[in-house]
N, CA and C atoms as an extended XYZ file, in Angstrom:
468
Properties=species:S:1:pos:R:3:atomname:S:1:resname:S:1:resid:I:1 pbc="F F F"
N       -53.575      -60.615       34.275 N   UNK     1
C       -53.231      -62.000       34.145 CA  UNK     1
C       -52.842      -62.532       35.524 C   UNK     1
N       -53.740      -63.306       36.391 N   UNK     2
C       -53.625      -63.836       37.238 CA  UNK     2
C       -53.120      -65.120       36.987 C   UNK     2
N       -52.358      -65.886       38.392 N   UNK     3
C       -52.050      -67.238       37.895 CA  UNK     3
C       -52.873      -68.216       38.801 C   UNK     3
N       -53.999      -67.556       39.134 N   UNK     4
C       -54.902      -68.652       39.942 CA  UNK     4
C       -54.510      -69.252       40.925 C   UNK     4
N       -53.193      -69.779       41.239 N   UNK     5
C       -52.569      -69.616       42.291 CA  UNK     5
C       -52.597      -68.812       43.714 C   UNK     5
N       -52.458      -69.028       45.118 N   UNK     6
C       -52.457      -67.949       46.011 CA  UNK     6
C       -51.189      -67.444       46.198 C   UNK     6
N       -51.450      -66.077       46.052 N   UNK     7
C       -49.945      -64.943       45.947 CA  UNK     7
C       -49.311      -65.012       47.574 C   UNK     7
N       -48.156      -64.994       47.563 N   UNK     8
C       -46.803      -65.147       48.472 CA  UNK     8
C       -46.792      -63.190       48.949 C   UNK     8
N       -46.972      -62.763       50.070 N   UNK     9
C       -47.263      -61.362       50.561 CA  UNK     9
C       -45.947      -61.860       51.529 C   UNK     9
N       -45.244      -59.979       51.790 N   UNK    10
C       -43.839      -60.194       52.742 CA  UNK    10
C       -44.769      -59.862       54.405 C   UNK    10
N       -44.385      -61.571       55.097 N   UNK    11
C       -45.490      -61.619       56.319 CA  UNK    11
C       -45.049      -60.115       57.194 C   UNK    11
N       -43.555      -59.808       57.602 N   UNK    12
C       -43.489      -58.904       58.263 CA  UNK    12
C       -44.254      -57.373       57.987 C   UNK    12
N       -44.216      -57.227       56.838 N   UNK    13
C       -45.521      -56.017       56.239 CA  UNK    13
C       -46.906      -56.040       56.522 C   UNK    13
N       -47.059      -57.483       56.042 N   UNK    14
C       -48.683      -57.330       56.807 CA  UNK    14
C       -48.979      -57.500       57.899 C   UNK    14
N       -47.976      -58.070       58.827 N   UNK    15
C       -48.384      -57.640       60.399 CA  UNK    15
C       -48.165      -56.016       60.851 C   UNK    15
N       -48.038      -55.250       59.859 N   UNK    16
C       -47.558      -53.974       60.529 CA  UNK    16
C       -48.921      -52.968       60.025 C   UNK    16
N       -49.723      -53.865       58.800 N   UNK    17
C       -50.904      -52.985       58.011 CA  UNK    17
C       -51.841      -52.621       59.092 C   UNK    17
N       -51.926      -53.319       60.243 N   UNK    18
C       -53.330      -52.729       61.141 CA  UNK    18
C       -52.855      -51.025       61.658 C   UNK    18
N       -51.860      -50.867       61.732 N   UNK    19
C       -50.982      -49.662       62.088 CA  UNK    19
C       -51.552      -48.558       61.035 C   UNK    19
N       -52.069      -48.845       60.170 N   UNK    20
C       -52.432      -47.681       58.626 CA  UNK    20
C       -53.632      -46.950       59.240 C   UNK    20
N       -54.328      -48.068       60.617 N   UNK    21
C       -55.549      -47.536       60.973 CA  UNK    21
C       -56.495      -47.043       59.750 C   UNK    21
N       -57.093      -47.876       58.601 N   UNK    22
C       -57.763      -47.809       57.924 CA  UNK    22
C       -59.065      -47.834       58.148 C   UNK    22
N       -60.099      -46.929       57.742 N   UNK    23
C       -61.597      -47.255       57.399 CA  UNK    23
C       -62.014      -48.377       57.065 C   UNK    23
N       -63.315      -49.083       57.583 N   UNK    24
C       -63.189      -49.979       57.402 CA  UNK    24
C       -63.971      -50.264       55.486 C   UNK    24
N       -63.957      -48.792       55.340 N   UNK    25
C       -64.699      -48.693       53.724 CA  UNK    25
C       -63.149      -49.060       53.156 C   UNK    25
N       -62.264      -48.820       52.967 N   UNK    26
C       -60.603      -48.764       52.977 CA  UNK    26
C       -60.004      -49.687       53.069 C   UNK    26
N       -60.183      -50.704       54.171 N   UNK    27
C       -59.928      -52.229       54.415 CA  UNK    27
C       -60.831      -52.818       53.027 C   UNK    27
N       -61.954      -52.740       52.623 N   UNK    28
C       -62.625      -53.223       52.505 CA  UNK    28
C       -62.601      -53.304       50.482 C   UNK    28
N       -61.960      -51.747       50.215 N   UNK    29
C       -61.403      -51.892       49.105 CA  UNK    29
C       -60.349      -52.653       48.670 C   UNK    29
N       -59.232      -52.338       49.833 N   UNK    30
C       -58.139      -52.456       49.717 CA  UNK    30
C       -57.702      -53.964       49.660 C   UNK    30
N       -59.103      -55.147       50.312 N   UNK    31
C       -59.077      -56.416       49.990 CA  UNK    31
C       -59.824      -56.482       49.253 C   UNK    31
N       -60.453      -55.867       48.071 N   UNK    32
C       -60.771      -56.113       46.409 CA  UNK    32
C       -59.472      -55.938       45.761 C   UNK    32
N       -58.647      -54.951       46.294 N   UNK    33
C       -57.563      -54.528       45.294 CA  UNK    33
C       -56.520      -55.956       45.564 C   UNK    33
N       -56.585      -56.215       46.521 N   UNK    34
C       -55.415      -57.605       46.493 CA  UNK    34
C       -55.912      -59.116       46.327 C   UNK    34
N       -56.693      -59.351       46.434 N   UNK    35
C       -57.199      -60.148       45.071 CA  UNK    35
C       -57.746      -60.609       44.391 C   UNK    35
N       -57.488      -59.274       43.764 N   UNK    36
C       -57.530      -59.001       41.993 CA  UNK    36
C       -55.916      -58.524       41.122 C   UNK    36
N       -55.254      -58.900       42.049 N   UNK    37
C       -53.742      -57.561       42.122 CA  UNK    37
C       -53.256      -58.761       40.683 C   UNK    37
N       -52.553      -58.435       40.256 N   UNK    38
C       -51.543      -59.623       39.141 CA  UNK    38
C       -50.166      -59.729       40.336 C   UNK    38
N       -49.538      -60.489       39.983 N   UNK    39
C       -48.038      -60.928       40.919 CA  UNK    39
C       -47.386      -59.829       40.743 C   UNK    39
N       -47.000      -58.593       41.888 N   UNK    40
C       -46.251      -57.446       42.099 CA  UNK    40
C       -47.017      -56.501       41.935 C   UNK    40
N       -48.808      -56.827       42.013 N   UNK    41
C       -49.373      -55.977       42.680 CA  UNK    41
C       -49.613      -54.978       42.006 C   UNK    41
N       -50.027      -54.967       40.586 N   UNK    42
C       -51.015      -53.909       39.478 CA  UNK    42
C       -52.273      -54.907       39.664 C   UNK    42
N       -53.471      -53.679       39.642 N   UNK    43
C       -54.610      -54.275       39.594 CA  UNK    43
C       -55.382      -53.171       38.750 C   UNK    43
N       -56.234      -54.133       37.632 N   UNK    44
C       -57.120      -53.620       36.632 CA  UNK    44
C       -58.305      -53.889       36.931 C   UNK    44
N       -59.127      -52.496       37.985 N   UNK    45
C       -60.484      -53.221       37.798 CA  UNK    45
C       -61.154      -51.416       38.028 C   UNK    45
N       -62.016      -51.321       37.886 N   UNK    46
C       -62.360      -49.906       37.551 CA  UNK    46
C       -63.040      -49.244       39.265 C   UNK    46
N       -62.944      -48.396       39.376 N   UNK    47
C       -64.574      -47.815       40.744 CA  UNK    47
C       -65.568      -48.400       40.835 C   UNK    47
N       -66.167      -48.327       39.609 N   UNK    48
C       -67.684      -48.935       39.508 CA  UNK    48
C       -67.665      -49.868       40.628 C   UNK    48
N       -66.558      -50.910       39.945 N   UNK    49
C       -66.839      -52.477       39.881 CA  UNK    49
C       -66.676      -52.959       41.391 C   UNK    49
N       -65.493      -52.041       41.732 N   UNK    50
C       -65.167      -51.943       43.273 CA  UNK    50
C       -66.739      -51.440       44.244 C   UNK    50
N       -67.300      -50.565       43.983 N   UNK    51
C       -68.127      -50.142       44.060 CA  UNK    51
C       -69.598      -51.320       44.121 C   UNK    51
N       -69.769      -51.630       42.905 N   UNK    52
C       -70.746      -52.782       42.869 CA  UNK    52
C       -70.144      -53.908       43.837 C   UNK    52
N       -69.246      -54.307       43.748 N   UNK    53
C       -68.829      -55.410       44.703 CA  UNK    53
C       -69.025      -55.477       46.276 C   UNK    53
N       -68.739      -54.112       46.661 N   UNK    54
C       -69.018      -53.971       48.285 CA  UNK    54
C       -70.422      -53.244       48.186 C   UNK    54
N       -70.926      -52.766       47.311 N   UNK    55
C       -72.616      -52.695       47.440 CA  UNK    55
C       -72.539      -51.146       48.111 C   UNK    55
N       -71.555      -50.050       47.593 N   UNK    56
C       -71.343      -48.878       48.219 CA  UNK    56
C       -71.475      -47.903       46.562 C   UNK    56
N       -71.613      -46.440       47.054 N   UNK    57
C       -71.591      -45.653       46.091 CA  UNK    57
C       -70.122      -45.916       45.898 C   UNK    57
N       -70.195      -44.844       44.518 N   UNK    58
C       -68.439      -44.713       43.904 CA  UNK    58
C       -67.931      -43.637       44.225 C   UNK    58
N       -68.704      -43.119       45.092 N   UNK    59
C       -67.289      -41.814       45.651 CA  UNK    59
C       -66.868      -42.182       46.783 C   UNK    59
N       -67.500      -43.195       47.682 N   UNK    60
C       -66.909      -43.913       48.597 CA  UNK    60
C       -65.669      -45.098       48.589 C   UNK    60
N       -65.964      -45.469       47.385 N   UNK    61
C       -64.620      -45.894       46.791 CA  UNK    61
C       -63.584      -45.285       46.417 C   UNK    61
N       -63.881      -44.075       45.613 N   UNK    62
C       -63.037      -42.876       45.574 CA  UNK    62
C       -61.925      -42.730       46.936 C   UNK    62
N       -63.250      -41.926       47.904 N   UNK    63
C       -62.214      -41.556       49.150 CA  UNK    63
C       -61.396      -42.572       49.819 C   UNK    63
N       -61.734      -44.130       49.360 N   UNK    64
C       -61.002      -44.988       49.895 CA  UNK    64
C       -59.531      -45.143       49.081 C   UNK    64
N       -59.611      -45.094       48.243 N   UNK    65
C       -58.820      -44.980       46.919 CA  UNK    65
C       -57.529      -44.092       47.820 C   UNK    65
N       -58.239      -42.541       47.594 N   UNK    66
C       -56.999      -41.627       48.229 CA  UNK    66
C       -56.690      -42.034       49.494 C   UNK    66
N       -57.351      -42.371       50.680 N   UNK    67
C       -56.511      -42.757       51.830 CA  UNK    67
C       -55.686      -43.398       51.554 C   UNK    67
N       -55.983      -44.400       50.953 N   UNK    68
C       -54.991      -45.729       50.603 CA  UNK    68
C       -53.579      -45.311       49.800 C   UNK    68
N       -54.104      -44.307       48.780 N   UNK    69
C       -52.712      -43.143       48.250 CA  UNK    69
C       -51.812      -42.543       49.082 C   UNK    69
N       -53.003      -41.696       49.994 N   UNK    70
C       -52.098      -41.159       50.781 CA  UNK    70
C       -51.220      -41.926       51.891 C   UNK    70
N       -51.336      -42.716       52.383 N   UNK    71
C       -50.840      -43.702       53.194 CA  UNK    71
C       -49.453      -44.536       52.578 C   UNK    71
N       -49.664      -44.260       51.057 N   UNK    72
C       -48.372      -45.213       50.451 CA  UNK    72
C       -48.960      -46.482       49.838 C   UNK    72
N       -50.107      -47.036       50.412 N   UNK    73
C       -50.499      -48.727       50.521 CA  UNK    73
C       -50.687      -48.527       48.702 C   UNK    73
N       -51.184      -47.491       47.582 N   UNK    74
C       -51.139      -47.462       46.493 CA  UNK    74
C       -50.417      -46.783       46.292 C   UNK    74
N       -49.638      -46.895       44.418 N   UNK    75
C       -49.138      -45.426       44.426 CA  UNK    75
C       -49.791      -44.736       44.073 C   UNK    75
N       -49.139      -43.437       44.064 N   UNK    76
C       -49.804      -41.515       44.236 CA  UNK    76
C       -49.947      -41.591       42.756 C   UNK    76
N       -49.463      -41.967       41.755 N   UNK    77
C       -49.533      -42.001       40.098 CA  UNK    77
C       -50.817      -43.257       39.750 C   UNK    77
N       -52.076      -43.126       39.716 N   UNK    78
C       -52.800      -43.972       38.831 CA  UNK    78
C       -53.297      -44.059       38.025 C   UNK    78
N       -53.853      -44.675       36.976 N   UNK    79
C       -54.819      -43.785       36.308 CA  UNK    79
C       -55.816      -44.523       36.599 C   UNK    79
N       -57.142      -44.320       35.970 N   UNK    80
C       -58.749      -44.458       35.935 CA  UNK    80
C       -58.737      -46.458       35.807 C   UNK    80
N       -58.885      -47.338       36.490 N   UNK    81
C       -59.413      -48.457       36.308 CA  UNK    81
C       -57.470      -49.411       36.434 C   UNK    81
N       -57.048      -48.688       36.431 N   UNK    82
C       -55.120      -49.130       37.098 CA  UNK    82
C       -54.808      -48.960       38.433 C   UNK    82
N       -54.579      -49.687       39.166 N   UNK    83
C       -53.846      -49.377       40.474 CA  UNK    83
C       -52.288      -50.081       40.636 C   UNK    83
N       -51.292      -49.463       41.543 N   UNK    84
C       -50.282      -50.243       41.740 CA  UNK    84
C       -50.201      -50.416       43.217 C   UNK    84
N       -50.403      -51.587       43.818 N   UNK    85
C       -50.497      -51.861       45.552 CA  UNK    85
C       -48.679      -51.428       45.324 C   UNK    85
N       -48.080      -50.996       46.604 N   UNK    86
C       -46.825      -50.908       47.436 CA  UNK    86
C       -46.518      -52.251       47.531 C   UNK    86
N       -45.422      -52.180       46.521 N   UNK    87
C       -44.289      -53.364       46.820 CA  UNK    87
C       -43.958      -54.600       47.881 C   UNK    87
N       -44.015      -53.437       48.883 N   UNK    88
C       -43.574      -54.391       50.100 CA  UNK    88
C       -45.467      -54.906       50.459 C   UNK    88
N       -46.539      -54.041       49.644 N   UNK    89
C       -47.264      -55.401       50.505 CA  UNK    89
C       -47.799      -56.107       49.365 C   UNK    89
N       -47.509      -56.505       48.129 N   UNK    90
C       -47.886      -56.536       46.919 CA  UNK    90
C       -47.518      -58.616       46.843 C   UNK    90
N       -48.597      -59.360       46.267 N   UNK    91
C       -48.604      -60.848       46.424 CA  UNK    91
C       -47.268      -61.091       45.311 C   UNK    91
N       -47.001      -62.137       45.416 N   UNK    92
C       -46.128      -62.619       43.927 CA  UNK    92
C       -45.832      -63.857       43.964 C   UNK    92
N       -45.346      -64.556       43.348 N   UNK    93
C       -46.172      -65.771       42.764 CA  UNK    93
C       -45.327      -67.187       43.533 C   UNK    93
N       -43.971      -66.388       44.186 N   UNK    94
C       -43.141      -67.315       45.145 CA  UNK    94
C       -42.426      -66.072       45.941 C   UNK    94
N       -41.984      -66.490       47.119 N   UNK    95
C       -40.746      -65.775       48.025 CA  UNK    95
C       -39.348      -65.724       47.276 C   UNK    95
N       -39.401      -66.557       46.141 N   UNK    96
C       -38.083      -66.184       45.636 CA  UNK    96
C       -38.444      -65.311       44.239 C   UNK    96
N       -39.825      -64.787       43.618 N   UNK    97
C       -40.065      -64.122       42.723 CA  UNK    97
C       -40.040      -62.401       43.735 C   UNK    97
N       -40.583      -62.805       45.103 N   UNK    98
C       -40.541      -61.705       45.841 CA  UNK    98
C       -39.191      -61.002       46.203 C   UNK    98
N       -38.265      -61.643       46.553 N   UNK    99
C       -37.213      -61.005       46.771 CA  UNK    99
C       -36.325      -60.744       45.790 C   UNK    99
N       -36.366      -61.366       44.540 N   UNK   100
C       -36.159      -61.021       43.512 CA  UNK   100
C       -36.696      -59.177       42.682 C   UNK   100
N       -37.916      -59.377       42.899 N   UNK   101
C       -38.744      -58.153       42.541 CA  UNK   101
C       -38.021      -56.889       43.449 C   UNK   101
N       -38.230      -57.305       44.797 N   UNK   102
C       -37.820      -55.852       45.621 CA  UNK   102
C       -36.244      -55.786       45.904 C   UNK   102
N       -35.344      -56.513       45.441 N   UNK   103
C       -34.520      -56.349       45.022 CA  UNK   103
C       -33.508      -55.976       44.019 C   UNK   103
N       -34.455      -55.629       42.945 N   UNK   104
C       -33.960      -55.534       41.557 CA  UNK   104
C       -33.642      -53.919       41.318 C   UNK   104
N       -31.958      -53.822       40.603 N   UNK   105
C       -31.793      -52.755       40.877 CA  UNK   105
C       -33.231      -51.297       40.062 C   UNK   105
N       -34.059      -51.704       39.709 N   UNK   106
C       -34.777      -50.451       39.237 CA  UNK   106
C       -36.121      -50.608       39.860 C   UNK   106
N       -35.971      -51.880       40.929 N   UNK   107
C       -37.680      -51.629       42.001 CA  UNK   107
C       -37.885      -50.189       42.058 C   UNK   107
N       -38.882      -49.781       42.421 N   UNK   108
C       -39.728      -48.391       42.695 CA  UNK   108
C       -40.170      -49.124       44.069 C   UNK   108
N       -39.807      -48.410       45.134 N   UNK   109
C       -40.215      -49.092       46.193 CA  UNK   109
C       -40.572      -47.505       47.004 C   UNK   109
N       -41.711      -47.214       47.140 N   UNK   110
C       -42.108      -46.264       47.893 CA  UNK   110
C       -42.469      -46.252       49.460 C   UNK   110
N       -42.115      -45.166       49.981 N   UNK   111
C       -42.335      -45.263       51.759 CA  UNK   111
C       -43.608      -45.877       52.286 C   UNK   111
N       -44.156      -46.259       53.011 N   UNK   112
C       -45.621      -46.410       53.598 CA  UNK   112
C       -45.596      -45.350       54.444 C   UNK   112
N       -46.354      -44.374       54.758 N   UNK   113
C       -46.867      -43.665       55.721 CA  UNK   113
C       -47.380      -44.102       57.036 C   UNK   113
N       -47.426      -44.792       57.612 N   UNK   114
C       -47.769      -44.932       59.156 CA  UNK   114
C       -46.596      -45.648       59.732 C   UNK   114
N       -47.279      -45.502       61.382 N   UNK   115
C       -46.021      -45.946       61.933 CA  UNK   115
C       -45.707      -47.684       61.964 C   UNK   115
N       -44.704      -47.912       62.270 N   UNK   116
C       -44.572      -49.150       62.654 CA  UNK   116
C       -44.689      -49.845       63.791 C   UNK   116
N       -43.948      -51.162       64.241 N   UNK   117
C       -44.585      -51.832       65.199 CA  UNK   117
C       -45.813      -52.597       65.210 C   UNK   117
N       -46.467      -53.464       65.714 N   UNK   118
C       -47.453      -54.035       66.103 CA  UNK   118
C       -48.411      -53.173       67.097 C   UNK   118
N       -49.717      -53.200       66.787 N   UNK   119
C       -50.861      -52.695       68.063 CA  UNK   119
C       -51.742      -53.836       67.639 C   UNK   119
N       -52.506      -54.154       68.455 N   UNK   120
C       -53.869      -54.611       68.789 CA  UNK   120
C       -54.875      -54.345       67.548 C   UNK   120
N       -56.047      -55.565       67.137 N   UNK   121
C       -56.973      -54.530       66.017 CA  UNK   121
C       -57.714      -53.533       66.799 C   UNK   121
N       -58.187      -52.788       66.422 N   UNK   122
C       -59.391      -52.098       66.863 CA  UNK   122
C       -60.998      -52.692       67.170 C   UNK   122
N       -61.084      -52.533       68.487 N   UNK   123
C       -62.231      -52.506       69.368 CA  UNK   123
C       -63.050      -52.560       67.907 C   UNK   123
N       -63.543      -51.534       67.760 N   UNK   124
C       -64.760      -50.865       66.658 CA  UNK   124
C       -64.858      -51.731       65.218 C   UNK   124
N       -64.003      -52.172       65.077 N   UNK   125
C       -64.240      -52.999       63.964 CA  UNK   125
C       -65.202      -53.922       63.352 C   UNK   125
N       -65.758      -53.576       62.412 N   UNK   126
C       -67.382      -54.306       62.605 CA  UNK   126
C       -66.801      -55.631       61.748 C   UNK   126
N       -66.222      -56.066       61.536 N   UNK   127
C       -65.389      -57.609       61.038 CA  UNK   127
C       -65.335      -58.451       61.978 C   UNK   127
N       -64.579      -58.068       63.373 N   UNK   128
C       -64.225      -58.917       64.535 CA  UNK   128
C       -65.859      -59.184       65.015 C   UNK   128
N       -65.124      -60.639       65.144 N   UNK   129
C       -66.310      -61.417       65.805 CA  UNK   129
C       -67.535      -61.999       64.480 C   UNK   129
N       -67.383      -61.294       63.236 N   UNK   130
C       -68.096      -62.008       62.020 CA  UNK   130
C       -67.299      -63.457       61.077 C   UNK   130
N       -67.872      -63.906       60.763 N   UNK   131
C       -67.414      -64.954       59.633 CA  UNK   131
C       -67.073      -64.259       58.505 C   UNK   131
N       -66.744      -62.878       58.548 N   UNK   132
C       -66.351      -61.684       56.913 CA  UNK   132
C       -64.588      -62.848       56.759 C   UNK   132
N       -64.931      -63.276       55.459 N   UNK   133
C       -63.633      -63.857       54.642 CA  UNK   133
C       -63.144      -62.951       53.430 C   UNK   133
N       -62.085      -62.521       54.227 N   UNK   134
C       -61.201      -61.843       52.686 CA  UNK   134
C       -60.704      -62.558       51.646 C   UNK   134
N       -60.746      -63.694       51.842 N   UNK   135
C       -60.370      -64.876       51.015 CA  UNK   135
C       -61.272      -65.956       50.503 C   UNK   135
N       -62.789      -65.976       50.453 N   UNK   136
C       -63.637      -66.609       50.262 CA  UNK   136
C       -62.992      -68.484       49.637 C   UNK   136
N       -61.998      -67.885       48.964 N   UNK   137
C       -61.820      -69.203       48.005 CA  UNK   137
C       -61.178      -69.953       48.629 C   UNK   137
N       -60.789      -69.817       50.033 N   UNK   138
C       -59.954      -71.091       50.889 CA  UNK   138
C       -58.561      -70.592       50.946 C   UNK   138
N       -57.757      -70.803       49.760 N   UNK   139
C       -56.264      -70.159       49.726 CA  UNK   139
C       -55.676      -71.156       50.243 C   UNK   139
N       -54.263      -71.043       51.207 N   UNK   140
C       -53.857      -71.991       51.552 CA  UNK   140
C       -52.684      -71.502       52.396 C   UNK   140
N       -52.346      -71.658       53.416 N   UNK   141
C       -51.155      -71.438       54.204 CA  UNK   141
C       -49.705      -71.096       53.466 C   UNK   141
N       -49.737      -69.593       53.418 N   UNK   142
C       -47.851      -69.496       52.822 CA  UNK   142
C       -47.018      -69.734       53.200 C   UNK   142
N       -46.163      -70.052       53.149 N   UNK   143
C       -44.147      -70.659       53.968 CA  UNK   143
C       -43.764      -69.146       54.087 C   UNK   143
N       -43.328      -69.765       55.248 N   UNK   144
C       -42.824      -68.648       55.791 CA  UNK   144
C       -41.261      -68.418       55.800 C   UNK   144
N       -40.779      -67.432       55.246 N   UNK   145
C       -39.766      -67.510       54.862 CA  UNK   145
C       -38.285      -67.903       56.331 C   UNK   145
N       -37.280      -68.221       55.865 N   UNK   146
C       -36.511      -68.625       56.891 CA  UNK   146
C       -35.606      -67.536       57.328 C   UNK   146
N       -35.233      -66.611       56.143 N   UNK   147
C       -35.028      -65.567       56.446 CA  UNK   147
C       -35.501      -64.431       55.838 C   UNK   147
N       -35.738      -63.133       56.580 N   UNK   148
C       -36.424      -62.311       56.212 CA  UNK   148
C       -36.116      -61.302       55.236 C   UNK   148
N       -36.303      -60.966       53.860 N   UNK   149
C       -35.191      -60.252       52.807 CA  UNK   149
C       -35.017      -58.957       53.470 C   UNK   149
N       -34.021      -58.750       52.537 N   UNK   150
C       -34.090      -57.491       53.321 CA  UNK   150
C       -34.386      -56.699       52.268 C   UNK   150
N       -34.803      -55.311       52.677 N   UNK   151
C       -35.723      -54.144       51.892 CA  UNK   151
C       -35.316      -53.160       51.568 C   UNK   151
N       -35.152      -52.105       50.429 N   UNK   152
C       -35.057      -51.043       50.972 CA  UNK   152
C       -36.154      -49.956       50.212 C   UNK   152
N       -35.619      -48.988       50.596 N   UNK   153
C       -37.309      -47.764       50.418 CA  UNK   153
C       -35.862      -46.593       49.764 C   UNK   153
N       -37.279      -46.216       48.842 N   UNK   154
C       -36.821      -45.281       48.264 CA  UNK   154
C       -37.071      -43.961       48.902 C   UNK   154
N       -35.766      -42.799       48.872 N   UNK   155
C       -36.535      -42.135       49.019 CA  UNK   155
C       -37.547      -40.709       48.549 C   UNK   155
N       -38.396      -40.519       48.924 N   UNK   156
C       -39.894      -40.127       49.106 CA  UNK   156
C       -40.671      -39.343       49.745 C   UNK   156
């Protein structure tokens, strides 16, 4: 159950995602999995479909699947055609449904695996320099919050 709406993501997280150093088969899932995500970031859509969509076999979706596990960016518990994106990079439907969510005393908030900080994208990236839209549908500029919530991680 989507709300058609464009989902509210915590900006300081996704400036830190180029750091996961992802495949770009991996990137490429991993923006099917977000949106399609519902607000806090469960997404119901199967391999196949992931698969048919980027025009790749399904074990290549597969191995994208586990990087993305192993890294934290999903969790390690899924089952077959369920995913749960990581909290902290997971859309939701306002900044005050967001800090609400990762604040609540029974969040499940799991570590991300890579490092932090900001780097540069990567040279090699066959995206840079194309018209490739992760967002085809336009979307719209999010507010940026005034102050930044604060987080915490379980630990993991």
């Amino acid at each position: 159950m989507t709300t058609g709406a464009p989902l509210v993501h915590n900006p300081a997280m996704w400036e830190n995602l180029p750091n996961a150093r992802l495949s770009g088969t991996a990137r490429d899932v991993f923006d099917v999995l977000t949106s399609r995500q519902q607000p806090g970031g469960l997404v119901v859509i199967k391999q196949k479909e992931i698969a048919e969509k980027l025009g790749i076999q399904q074990s290549g979706v597969g191995r994208a699947i586990g990087d993305l596990r192993d890294l934290g960016i999903l969790h390690a518990r899924t089952t077959p055609g369920r995913y749960r994106i990581n909290p902290l990079l997971a859309g939701y439907e306002s900044l005050a449904h967001m800090v609400n969510a990762l604040s609540a005393a029974d969040a499940e908030i799991w570590p991300l695996r890579y490092d932090a900080g900001v780097r540069p994208p990567r040279r090699l990236d066959v995206r840079a320099g194309t018209d490739f839209d992760p967002d085809p549908g336009g979307g719209e500029e999010a507010p940026m919050p005034d102050l930044a919530p604060a987080l915490r991680l379980l630990a993991g």
